[in-house]
Structures are given as C-alpha cells and as structure tokens.
C-alpha positions as CSV (number, residue, x, y, z in Angstrom):
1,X,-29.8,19.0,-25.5
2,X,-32.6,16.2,-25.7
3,X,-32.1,14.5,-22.1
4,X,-31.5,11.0,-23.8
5,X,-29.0,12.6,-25.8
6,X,-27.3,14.3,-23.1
7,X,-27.8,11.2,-20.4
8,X,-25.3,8.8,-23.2
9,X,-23.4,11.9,-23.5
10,X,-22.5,12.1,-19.6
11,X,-21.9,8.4,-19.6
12,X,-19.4,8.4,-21.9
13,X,-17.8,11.0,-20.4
14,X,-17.6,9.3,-17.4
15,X,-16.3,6.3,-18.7
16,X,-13.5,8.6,-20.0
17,X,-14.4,8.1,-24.1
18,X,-14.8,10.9,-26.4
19,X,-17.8,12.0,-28.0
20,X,-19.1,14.4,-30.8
21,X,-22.3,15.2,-30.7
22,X,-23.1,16.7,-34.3
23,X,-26.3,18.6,-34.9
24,X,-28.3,19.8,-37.7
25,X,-29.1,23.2,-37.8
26,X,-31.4,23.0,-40.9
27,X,-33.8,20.8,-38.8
28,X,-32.1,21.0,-35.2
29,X,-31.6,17.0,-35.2
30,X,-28.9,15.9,-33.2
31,X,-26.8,12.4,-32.7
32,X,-23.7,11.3,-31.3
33,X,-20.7,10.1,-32.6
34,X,-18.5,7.9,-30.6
35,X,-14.7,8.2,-31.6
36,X,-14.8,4.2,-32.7
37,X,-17.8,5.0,-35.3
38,X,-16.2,5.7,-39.1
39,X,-18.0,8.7,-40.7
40,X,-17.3,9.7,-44.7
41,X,-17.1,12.8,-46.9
42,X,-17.4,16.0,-45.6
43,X,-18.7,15.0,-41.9
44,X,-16.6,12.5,-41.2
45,X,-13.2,14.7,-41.9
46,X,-14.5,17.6,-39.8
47,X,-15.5,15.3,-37.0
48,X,-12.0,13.7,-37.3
49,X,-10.8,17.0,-36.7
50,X,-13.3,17.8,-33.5
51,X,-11.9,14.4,-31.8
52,X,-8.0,15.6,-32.5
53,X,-8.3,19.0,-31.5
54,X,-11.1,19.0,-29.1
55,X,-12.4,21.9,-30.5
56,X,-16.3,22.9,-31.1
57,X,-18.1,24.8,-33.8
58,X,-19.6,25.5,-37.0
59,X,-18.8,23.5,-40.3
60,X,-20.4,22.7,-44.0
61,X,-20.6,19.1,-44.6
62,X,-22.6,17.7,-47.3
63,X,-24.4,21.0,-48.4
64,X,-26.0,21.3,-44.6
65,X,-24.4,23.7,-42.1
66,X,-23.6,21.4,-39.0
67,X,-22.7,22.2,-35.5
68,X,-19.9,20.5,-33.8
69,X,-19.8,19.7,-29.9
70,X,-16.7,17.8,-29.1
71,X,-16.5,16.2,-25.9
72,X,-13.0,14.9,-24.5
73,X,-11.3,13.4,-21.7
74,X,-8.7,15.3,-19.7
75,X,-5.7,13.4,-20.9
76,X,-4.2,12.1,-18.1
77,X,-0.4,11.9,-17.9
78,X,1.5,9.1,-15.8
79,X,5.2,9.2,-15.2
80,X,7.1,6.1,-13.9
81,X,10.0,7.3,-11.6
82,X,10.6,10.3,-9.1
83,X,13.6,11.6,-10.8
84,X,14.9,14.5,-12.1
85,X,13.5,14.6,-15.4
86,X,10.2,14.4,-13.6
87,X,10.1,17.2,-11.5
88,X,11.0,19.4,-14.6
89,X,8.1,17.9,-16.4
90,X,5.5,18.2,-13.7
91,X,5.4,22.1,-13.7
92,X,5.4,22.2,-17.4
93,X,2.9,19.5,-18.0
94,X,0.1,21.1,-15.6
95,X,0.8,24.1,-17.7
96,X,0.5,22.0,-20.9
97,X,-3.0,21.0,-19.9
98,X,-1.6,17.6,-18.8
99,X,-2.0,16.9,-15.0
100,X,0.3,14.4,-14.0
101,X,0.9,11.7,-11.4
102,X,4.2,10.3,-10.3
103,X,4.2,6.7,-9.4
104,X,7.5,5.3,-7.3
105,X,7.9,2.6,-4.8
106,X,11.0,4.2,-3.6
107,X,10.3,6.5,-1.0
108,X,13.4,8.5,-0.7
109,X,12.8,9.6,-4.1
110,X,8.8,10.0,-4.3
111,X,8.4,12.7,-1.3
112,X,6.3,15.5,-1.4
113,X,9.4,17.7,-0.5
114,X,10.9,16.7,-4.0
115,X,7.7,17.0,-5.9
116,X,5.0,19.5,-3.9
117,X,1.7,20.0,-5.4
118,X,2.0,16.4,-7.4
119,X,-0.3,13.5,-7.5
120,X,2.2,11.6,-5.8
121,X,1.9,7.5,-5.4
122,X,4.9,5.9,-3.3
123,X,3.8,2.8,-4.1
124,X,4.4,-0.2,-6.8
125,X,2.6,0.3,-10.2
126,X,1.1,-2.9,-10.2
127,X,-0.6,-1.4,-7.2
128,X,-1.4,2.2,-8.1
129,X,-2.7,1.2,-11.6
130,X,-5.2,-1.6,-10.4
131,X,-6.5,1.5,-9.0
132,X,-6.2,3.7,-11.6
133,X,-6.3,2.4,-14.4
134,X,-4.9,3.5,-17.6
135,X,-6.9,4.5,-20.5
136,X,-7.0,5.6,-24.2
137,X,-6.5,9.0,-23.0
138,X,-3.4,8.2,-20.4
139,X,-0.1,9.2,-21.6
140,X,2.8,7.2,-19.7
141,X,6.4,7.7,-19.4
142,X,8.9,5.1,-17.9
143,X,12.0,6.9,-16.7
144,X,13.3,5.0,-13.7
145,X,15.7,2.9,-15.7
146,X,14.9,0.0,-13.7
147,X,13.0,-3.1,-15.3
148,X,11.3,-4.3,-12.1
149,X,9.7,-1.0,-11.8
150,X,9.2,0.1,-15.4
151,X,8.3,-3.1,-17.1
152,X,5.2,-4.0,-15.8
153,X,3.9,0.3,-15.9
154,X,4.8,0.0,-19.9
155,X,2.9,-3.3,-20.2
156,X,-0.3,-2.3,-18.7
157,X,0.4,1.3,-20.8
158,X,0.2,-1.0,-24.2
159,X,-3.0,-3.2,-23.2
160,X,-4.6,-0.1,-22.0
161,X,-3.8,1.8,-25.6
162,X,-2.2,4.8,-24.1
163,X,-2.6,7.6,-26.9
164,X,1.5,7.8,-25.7
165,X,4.2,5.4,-24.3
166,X,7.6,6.2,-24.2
167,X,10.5,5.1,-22.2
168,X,13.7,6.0,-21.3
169,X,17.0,4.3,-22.4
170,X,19.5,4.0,-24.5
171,X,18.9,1.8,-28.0
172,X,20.7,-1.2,-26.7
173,X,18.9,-0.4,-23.4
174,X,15.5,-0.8,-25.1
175,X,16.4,-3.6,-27.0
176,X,16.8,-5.6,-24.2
177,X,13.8,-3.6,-22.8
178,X,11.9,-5.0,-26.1
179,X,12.8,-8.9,-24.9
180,X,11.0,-8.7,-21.6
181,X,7.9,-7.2,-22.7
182,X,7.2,-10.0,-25.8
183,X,8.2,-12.6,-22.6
184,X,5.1,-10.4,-20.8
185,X,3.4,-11.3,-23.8
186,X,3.3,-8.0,-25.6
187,X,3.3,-8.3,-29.4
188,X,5.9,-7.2,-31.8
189,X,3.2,-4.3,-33.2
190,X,2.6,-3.4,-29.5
191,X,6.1,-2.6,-28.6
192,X,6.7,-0.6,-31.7
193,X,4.4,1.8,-30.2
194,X,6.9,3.1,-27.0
195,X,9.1,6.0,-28.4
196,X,12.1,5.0,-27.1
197,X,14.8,6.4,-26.7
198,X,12.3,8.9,-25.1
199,X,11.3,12.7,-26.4
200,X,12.2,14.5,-29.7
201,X,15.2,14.3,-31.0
202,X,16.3,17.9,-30.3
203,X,19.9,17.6,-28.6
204,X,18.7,17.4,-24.8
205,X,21.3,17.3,-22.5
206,X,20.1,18.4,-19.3
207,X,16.8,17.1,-17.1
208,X,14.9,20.4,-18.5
209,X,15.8,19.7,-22.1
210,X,14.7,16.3,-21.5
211,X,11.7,16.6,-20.3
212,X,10.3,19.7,-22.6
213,X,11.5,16.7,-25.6
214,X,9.1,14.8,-23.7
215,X,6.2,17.1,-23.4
216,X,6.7,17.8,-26.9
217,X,6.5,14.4,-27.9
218,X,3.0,14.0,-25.7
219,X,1.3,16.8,-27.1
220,X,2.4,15.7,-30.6
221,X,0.8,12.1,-30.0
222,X,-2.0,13.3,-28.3
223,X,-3.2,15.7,-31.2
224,X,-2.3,13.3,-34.2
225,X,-4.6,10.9,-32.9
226,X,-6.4,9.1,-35.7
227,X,-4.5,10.9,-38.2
228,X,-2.7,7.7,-39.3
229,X,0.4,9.5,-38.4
230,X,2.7,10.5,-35.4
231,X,2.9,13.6,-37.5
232,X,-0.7,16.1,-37.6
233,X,-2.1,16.5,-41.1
234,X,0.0,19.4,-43.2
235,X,-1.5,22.6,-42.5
236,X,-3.7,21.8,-39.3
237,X,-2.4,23.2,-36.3
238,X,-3.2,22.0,-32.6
C-alpha cells in the first residue's frame, strides 16, 4: 500500500472510523472510502457490504474486477450496571467478538470477585465516559434500573451515535425513562433509537436468557448498519 494511502488509513483507524480502501486491479489504483462517503451502482453496494460485514475480498463492479479491504473498529460494548444479567453477558460477549466494560458506582456490586477478567469501572459514568468516550462503534446497555445511574450513560450513548442503545425496563418504565432524557435535551428521533424494553423478544425469563436476547439484539444492530433497517438485507448473512 502507497504510504500516503496507508498513513490516512492508520489515522482513521485510530480515530476508531471505518475505512474501505478499494483498489483496481486492472491498473492497481487504489483510494479510500470513508463510511460517511455515498458510492452508486455496483461499487457502492459491494462496499456497503464490506462496511456491514467487515469482510475483504474480490468483487465485479462496473465491468472492472475490484479488490476490497475493509477496515473496522473493534466494536466496543458498554454495560451500565453490575448485575446479574451482566455477568451472563460478559462471557458470551468476549466470545461474540464484543469485549465489554462494566461501569457501576456501586461497589458492592462492581467487584472483581463478581465479574473476574472484566474491564471493570467502579466509578460514575459521567466519569468513566469523559474518559472513554463512546463512539459510532460503542454498543451500550443500561440495566441498573436506576435513573441517576442510567440516565445520563443513555444520553451520552445517543449524542455519541452508538451503532446500539438499549435499556432495561418495563414499557411504563421507559416511558417515564423517555421524559427525562427530552428534559436532558434528547430529541424525540433520538430516543426512538434505545430498544427498550431490552433484547429480542424471545420469552427470557432468567438472567442467561436475558442477556443472550441482548447479545442477539447487539450483533443484529451492529451488522445492519447502513442497511436502512434493524433487519440485514434478505439473503445476506453476517
């Protein structure tokens, strides 16, 4: 790769945006594609696809035979609350691809005892993510139940443009959920975005079922990105 081609590549990648670099093999040009540029035809569906999927390789577009190099993020996942549901999801999600980190001001229940080999944070969001903040390739989940920690974790989540917010709660809970973030000043389009209640809707009853709806839900957002839909196009798989 031409070093001016690979020095914007690595600075993207630092700044945690996803790039495609696309090159010709008819006359071995090569450019990058930022995920905010709009391609058409041919080129711009199969580089759709390269952002969703993260996946590299040959493709005909336009008559010309083009090779795909798709550069993405680790998707970071963020969970709001040491609580059961959480330490189910933690093994799964580092399995999953998604590393996680817990964030909990309330030490009794964010100890390494409960939750060993976790990014653990006993600390209030408002700290952690000043820190760390989130990004378009941060998932976050709000499970405490508790406004003055959730609230201001799901707020940050929306202005960030987390490629996933959900919550959990109850309808009514999440209605009244719905009123404090618009007082945060959140808009009505931004708080249509948190899944709540939280997870697929596939019965769960216990923390485990809860927290693989969850996952499921998180990998679902994550690889219908730009698709227009929570749903991946018919056909494609992830």
């Amino acid at each position: 790769m031409e070093s001016g081609l690979l020095n914007a590549v690595n600075d993207e990648r630092r700044a945690r945006r996803a790039v495609v670099v696309v090159k010709d093999l008819e006359d071995g040009s090569a450019r990058l594609v930022r995920e905010t540029e709009e391609l058409g035809g041919e080129l711009g569906e199969a580089v759709a696809k390269a952002f969703r999927t993260g996946n590299s390789g040959l493709v005909e577009a336009g008559g010309r035979s083009v090779f795909l190099n798709a550069y993405l993020p680790q998707p970071r996942l963020v969970v709001i609350g040491a609580v059961h549901i959480s330490q189910a999801l933690a093994p799964m999600a580092r399995i999953a691809g998604y590393p996680i980190e817990l964030i909990d001001p309330r030490t009794a229940f964010a100890s390494a005892d409960r939750f060993p080999d976790v990014e653990l944070h006993a600390d209030w969001p408002e700290t952690v993510l000043a820190k760390r903040p989130l990004d378009a390739y941060s998932a976050l989940a709000a499970v405490t139940h508790d406004p003055k920690i959730d609230d201001y974790a799901l707020k940050a989540a929306l202005d960030a443009g987390c490629f996933y917010v959900g919550a959990l709660g109850s309808r009514k809970t999440h209605a009244k959920r719905v009123e404090r973030l618009l007082a945060l000043g959140a808009t009505t389009a931004q708080v249509e975005r948190i899944a709540a209640p939280i997870g697929l809707d596939i019965g769960a009853s216990s923390p485990a079922e809860i927290a693989v709806s969850i996952l499921a839900q998180i990998v679902r957002a994550f690889r219908s990105r730009g698709a227009g839909s929570d749903r991946l196009p018919k056909g494609e798989a992830a």
